[in-house]
GUMITI-964605 format. One record per atom (N, C-alpha, C): residue in one letter; x, y, z. Coordinates in steps of 0.1 Angstrom, whole numbers, padded with zeros to 4 digits, always signed. Layout:
<nodes>
AXYZ;...
</nodes>
This chain:
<nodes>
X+0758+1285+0880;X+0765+1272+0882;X+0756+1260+0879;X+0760+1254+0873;X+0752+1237+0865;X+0750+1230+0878;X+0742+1222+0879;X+0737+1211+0887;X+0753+1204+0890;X+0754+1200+0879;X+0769+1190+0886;X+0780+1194+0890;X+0781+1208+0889;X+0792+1214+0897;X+0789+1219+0910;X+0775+1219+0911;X+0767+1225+0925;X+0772+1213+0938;X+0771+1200+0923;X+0771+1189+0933;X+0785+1182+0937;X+0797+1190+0929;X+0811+1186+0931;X+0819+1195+0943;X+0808+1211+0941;X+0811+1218+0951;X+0808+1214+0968;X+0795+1210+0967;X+0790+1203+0980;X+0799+1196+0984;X+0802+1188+0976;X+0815+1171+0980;X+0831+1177+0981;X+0832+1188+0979;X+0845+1195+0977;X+0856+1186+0988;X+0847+1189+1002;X+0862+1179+1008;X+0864+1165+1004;X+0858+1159+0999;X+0856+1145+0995;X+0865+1146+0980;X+0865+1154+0971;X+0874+1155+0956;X+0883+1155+0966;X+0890+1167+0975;X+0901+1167+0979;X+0908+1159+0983;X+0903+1146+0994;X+0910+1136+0992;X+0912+1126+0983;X+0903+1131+0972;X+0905+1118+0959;X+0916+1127+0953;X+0919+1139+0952;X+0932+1146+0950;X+0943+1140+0946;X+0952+1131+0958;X+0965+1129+0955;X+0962+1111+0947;X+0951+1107+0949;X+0951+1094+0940;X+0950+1101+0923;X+0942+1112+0920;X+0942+1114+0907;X+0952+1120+0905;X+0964+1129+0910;X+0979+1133+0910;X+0987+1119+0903;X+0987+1109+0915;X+0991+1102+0911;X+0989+1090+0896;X+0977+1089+0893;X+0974+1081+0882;X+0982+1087+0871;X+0977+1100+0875;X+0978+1112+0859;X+0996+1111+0855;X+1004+1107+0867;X+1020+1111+0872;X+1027+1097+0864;X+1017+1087+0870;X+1025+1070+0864;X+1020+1063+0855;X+1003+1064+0855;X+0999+1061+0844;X+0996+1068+0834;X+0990+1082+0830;X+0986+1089+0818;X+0998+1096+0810;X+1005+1100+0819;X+1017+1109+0818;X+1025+1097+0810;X+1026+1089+0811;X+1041+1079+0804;X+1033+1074+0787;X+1018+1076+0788;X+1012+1067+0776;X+1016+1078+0767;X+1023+1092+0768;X+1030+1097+0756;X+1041+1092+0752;X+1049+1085+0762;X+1064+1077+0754;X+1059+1064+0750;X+1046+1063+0750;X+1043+1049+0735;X+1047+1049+0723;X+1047+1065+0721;X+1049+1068+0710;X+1067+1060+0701;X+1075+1061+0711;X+1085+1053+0711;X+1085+1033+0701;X+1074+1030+0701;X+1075+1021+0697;X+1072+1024+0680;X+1070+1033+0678;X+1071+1038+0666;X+1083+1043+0657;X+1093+1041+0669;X+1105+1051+0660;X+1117+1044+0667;X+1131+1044+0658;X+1142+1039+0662;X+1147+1051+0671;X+1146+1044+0685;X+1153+1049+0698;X+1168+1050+0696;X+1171+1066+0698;X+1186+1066+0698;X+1191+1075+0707;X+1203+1074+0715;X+1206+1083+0727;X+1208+1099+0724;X+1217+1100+0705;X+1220+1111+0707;X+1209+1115+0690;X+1205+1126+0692;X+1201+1131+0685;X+1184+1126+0684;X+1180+1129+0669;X+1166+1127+0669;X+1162+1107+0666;X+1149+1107+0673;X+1143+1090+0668;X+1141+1092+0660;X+1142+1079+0647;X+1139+1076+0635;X+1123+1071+0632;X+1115+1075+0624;X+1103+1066+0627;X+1100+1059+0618;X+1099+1047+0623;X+1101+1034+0614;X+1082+1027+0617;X+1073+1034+0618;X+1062+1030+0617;X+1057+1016+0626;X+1055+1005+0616;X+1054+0990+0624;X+1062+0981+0621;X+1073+0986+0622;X+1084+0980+0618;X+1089+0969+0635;X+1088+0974+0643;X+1088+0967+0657;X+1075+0959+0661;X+1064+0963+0657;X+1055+0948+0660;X+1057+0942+0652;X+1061+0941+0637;X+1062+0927+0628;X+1073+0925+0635;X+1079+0928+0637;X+1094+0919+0646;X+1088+0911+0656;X+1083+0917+0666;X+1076+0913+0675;X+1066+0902+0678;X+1058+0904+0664;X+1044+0890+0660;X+1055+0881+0652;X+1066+0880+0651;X+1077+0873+0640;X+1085+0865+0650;X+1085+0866+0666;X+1095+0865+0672;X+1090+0850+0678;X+1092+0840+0680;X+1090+0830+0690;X+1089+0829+0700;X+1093+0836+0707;X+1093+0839+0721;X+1079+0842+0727;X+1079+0855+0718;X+1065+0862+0722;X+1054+0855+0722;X+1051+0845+0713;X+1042+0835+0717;X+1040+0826+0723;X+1051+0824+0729;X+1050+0817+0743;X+1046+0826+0753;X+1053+0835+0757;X+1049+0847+0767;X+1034+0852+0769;X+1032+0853+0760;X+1018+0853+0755;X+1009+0845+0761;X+1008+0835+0755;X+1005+0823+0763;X+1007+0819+0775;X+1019+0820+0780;X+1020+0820+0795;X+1013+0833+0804;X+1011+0842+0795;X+1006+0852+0800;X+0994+0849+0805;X+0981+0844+0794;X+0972+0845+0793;X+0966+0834+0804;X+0975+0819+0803;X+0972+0808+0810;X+0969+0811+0825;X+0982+0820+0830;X+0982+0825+0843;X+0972+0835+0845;X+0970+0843+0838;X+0958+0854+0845;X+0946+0846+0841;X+0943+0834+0834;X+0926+0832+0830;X+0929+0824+0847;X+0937+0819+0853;X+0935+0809+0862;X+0934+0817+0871;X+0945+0832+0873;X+0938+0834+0884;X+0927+0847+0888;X+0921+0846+0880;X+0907+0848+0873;X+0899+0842+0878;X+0898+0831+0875;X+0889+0820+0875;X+0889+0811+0893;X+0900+0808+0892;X+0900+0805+0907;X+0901+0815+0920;X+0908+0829+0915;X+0908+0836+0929;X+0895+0840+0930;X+0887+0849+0920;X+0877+0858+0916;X+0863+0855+0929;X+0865+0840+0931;X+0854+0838+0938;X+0853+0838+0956;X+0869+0838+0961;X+0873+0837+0968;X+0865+0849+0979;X+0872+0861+0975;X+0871+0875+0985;X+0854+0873+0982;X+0845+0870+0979;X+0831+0869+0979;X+0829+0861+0988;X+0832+0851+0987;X+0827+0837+0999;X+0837+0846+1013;X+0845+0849+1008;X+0852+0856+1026;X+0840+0866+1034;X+0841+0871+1023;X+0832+0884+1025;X+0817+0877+1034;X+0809+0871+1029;X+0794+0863+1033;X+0800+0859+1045;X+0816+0850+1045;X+0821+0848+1059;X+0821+0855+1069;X+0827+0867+1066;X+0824+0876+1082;X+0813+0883+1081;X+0808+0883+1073;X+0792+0888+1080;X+0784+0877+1084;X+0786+0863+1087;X+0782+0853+1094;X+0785+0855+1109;X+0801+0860+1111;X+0803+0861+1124;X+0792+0870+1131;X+0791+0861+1146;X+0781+0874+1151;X+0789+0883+1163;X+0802+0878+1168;X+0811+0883+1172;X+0821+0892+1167;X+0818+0904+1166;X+0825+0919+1160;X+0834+0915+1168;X+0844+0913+1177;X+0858+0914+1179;X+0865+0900+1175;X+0861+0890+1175;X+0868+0881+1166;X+0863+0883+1149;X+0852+0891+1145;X+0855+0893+1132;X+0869+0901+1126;X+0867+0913+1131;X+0876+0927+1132;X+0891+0916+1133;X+0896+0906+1143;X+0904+0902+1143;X+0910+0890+1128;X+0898+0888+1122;X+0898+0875+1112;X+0904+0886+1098;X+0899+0901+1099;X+0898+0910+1092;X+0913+0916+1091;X+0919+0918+1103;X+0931+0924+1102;X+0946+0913+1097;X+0941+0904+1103;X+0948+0892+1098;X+0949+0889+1084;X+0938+0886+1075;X+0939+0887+1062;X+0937+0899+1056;X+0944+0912+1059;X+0946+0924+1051;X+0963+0925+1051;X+0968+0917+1062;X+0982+0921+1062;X+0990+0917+1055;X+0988+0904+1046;X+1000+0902+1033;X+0994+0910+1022;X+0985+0918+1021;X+0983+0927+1011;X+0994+0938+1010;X+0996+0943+1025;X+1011+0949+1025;X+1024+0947+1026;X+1025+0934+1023;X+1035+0928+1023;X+1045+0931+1008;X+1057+0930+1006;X+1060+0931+0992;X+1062+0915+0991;X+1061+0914+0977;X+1069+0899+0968;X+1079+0893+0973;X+1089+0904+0979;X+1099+0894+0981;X+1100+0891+0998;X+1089+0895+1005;X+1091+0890+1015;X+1076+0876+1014;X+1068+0879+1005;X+1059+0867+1002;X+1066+0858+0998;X+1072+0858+0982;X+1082+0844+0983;X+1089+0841+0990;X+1097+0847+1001;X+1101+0844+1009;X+1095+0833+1018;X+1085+0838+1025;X+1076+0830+1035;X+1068+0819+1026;X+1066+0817+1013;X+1067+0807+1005;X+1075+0796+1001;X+1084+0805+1002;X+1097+0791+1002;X+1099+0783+1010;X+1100+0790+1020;X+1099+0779+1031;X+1088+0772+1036;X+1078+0780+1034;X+1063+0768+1032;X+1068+0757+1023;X+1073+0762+1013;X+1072+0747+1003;X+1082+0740+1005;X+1093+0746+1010;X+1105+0740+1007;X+1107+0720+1011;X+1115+0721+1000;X+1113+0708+1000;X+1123+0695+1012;X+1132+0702+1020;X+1132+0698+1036;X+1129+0701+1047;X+1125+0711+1046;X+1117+0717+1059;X+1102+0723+1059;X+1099+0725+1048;X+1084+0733+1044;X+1072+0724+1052;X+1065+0729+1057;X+1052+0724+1059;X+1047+0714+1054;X+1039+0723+1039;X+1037+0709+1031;X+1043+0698+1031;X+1055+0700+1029;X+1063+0687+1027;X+1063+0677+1040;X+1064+0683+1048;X+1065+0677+1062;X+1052+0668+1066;X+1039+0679+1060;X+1030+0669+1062;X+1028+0657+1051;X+1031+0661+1040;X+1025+0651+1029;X+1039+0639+1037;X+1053+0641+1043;X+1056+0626+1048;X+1047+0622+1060;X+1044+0627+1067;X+1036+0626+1082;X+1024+0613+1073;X+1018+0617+1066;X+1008+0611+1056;X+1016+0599+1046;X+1031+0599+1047;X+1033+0588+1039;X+1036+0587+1028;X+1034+0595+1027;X+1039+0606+1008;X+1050+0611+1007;X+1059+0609+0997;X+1070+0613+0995;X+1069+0625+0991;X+1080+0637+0997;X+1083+0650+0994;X+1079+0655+0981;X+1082+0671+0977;X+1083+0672+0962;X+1085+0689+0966;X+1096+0691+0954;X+1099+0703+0955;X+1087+0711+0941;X+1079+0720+0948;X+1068+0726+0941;X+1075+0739+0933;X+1081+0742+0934;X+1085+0758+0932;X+1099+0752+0920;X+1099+0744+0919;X+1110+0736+0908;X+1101+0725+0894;X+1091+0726+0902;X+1081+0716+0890;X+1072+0726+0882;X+1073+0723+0868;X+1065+0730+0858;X+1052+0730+0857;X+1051+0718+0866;X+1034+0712+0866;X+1029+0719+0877;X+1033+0722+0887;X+1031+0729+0895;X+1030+0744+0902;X+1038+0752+0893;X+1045+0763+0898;X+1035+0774+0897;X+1028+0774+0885;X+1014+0784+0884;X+1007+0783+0889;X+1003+0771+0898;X+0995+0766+0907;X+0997+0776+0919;X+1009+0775+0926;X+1017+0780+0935;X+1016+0793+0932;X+1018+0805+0920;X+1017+0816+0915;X+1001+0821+0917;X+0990+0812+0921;X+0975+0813+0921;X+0971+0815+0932;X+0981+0804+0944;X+0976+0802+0955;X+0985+0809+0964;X+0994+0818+0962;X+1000+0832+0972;X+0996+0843+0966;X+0991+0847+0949;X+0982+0858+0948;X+0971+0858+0959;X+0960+0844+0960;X+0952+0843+0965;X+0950+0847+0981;X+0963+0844+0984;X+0968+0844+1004;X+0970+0862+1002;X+0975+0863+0994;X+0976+0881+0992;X+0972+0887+0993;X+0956+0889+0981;X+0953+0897+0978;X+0935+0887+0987;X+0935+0878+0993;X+0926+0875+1002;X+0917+0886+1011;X+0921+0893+1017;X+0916+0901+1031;X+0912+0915+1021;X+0923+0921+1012;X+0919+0935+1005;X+0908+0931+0995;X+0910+0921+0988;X+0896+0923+0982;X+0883+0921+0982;X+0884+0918+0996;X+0869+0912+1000;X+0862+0929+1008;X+0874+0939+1009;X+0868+0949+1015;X+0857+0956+1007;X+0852+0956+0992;X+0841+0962+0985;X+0834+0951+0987;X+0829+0939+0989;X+0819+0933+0987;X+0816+0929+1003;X+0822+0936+1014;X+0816+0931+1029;X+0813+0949+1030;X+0819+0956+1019;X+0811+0969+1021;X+0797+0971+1016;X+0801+0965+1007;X+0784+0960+1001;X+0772+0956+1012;X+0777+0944+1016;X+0769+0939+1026;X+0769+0945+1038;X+0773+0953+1043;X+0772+0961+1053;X+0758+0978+1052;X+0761+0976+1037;X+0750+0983+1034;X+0741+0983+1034;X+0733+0973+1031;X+0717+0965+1031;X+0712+0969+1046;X+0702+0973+1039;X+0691+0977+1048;X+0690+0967+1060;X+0688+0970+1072;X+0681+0959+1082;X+0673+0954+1083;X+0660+0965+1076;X+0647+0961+1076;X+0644+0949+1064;X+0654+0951+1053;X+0652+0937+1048;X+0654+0920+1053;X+0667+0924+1065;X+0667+0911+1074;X+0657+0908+1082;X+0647+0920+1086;X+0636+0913+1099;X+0625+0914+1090;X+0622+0919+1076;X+0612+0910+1070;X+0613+0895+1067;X+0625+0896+1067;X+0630+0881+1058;X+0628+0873+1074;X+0635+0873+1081;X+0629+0861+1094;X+0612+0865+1099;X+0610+0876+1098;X+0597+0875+1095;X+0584+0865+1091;X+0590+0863+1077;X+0585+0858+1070;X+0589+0841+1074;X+0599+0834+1082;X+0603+0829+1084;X+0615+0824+1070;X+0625+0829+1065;X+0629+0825+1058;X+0645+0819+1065;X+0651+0812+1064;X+0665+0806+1072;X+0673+0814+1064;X+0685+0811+1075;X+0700+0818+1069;X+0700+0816+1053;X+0699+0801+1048;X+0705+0802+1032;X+0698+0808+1022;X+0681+0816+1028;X+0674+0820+1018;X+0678+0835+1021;X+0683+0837+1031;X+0688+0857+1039;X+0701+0857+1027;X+0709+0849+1025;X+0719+0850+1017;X+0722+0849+1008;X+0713+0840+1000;X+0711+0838+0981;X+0700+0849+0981;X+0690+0848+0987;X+0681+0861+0983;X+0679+0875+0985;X+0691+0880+0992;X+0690+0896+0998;X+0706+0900+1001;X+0715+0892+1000;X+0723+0891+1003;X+0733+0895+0989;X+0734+0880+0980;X+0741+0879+0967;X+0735+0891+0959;X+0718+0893+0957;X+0713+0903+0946;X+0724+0919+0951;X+0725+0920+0964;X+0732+0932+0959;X+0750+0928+0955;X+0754+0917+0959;X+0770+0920+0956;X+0768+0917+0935;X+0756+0917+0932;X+0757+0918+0914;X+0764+0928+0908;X+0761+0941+0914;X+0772+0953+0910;X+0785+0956+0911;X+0791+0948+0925;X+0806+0951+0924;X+0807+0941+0921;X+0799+0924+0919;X+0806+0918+0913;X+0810+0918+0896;X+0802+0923+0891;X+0801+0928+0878;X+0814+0937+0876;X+0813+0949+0883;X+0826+0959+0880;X+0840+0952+0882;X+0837+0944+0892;X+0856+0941+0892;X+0858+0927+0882;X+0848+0924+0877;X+0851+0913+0870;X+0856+0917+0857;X+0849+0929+0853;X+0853+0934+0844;X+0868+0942+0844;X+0867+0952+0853;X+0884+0955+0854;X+0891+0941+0856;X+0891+0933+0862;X+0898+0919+0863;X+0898+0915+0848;X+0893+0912+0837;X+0894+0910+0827;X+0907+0924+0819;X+0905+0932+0822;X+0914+0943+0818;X+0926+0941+0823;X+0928+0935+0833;X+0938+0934+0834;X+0949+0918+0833;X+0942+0913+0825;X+0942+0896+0820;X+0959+0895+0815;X+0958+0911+0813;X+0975+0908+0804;X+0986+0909+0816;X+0979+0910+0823;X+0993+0916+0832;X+0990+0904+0845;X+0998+0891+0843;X+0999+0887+0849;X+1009+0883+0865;X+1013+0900+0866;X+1021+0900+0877;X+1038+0895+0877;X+1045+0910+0874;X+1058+0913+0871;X+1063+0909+0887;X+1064+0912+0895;X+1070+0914+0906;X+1066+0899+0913;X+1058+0896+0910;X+1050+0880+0918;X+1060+0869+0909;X+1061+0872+0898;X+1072+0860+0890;X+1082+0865+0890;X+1091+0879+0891;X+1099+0876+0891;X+1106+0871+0904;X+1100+0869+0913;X+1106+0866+0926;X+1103+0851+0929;X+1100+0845+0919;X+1094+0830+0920;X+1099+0823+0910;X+1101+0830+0899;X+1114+0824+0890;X+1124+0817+0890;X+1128+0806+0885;X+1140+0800+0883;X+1145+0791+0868;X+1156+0789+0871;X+1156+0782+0854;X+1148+0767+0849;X+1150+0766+0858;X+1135+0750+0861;X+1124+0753+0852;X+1118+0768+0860;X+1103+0771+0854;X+1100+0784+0848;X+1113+0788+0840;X+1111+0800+0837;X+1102+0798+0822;X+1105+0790+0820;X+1097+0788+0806;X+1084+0788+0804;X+1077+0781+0818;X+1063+0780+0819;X+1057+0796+0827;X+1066+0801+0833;X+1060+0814+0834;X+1068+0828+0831;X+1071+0824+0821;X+1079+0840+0812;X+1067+0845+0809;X+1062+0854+0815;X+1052+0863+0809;X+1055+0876+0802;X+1049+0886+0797;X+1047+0891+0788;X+1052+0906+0792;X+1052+0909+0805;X+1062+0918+0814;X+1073+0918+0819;X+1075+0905+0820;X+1088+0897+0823;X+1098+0899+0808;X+1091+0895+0796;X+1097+0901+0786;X+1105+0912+0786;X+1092+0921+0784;X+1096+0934+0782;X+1110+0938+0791;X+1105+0934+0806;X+1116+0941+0813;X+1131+0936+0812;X+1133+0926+0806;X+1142+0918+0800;X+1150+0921+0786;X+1137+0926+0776;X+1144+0929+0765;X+1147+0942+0765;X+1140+0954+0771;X+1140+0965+0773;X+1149+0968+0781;X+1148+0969+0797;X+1161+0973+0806;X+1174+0968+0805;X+1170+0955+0803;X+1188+0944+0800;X+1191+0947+0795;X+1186+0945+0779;X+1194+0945+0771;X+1193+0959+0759;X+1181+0967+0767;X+1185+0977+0761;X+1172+0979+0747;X+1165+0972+0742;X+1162+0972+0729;X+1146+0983+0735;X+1146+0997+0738;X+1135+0999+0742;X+1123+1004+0734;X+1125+1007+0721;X+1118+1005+0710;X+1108+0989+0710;X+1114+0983+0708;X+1113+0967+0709;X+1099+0964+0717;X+1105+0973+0732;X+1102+0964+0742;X+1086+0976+0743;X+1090+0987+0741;X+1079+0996+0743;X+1065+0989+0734;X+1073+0987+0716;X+1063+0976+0711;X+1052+0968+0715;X+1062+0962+0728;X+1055+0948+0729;X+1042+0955+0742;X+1050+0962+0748;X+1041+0965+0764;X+1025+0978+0757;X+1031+0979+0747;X+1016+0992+0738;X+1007+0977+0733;X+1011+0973+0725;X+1004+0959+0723;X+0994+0956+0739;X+1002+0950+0743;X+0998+0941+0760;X+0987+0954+0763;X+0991+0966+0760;X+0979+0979+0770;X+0970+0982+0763;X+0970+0982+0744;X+0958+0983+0735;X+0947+0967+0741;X+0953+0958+0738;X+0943+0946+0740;X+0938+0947+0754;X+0946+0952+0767;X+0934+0954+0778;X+0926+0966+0775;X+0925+0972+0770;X+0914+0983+0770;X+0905+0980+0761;X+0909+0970+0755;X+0894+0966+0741;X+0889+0948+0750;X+0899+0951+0759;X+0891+0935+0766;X+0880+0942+0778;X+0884+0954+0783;X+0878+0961+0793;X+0868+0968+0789;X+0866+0973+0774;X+0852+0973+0767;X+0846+0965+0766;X+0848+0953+0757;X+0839+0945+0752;X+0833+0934+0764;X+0841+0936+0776;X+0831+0930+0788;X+0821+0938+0797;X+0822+0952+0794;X+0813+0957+0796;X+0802+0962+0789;X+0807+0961+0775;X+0795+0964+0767;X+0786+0949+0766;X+0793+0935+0770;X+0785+0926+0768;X+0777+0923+0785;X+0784+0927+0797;X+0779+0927+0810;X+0764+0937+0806;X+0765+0947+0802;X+0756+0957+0795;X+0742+0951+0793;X+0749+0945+0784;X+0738+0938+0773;X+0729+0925+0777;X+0738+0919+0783;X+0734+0904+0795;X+0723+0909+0808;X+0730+0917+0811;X+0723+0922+0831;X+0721+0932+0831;X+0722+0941+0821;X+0721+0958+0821;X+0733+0968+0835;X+0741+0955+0839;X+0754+0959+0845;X+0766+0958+0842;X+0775+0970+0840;X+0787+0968+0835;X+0791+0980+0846;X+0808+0983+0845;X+0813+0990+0845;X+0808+1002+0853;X+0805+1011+0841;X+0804+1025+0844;X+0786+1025+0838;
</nodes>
């Protein structure tokens, strides 16, 4: 027996619970990337597909639509990219400031719980945050003197709002890799460091940040992979005819042109497209994380 099966054998109970997560990938995700093949061929109920080659992405790159979608696609994921990305990090440095473990534990369970929440019970409790006669916001911005504004109706606004309840969302779960990180670090590096006399802000840029480099690196990079997919379920429940324009994204499409109306050739087109460009966006940031920090990925 080879070294690395010696060493898969040892972990055997540990594969076994990674078990039903790789059941499952193989069931939703691997398993369906054979009906891609679909965008290759005219879909018909009875009898055999016709295969019409690239005949549905020049439709597709021809269509006006798509380049808006597109675009909306990309606008919304670079933003919330860019502005969530940094958030679960700074949370994270947060509770390992607390020096009280039962009001941490409690700051902790608090922000894990809209992670289990679905979409339509978050827009829900969003609407009425915002809503424009009774919402919070609104209540305060007149308390302050400022006239109301309905946010979830304004174009100028709405992706904003689509950034800042991903962010309340996905707030508490993703800070759990990087306070596991820091929970890892040795102790003895903290009592050399006051030791030495060094203060809190040099324990935390200096011993602290160097290790979150690794999982900061890895999710930034799957976060880039996943740039296309700016969240099916989060807009559609946030949608309206006001602002569907500024956030028709590129799954929103599909499920539109595909399930509605049927065209699933069409739509399969578009969503093989959207899954080729994340997996050559999810290389080329790790082969350049690679090349930059000698951290990427895998």
């Amino acid at each position: 027996m080879s070294y690395k099966l010696k060493r898969i054998w040892a972990d055997k109970v540990l594969y076994l619970m990674l078990l039903p997560a790789i059941v499952y990938f193989i069931v939703f995700h691997v398993w369906p990337i054979i009906g891609m093949k679909l965008a290759f061929y005219e879909y018909r109920i009875l009898g055999d597909h016709v295969y019409v080659g690239m005949k549905y992405f020049k439709e597709l790159f021809g269509t006006p639509v798509f380049a808006q979608v597109m675009a909306n696609t990309l606008i919304i994921s670079a933003m919330k990219l860019i502005l969530i990305f940094p958030i679960p990090i700074l949370f994270a440095l947060m509770l390992n400031e607390f020096a009280n473990g039962v009001f941490r534990r409690s700051i902790q369970v608090i922000a894990y719980l809209p992670h289990f929440l679905s979409w339509v019970v978050i827009a829900g409790i969003w609407f009425e945050f915002l809503s424009p006669s009774t919402g919070a916001v609104n209540e305060l911005l007149r308390a302050l003197g400022l006239p109301g504004h309905d946010f979830l109706t304004d174009k100028a606004y709405i992706r904003f709002v689509l950034v800042a309840s991903e962010a309340w969302r996905s707030l508490g779960w993703d800070s759990i890799i990087f306070f596991a990180a820091i929970l890892g670090i040795s102790p003895s590096l903290y009592e050399a460091a006051y030791m030495d006399g060094a203060s809190r802000w040099h324990i935390v840029t200096r011993i602290v940040l160097p290790h979150l480099y690794v999982p900061m690196a890895t999710i930034f990079i799957l976060n880039i992979g996943f740039i296309m997919n700016a969240g099916l379920d989060q807009v559609l429940n946030f949608t309206n005819a006001s602002v569907n324009s500024t956030i028709d994204i590129i799954d929103t499409y599909v499920y539109r042109v595909g399930l509605i109306n049927g065209q699933y050739s069409f739509a399969t087109a578009a969503n093989l497209f959207k899954s080729v460009i994340g997996v050559v966006l999810v290389l080329s940031a790790h082969f350049v994380s690679k090349k930059l920090t000698s951290k990427g990925a895998w």
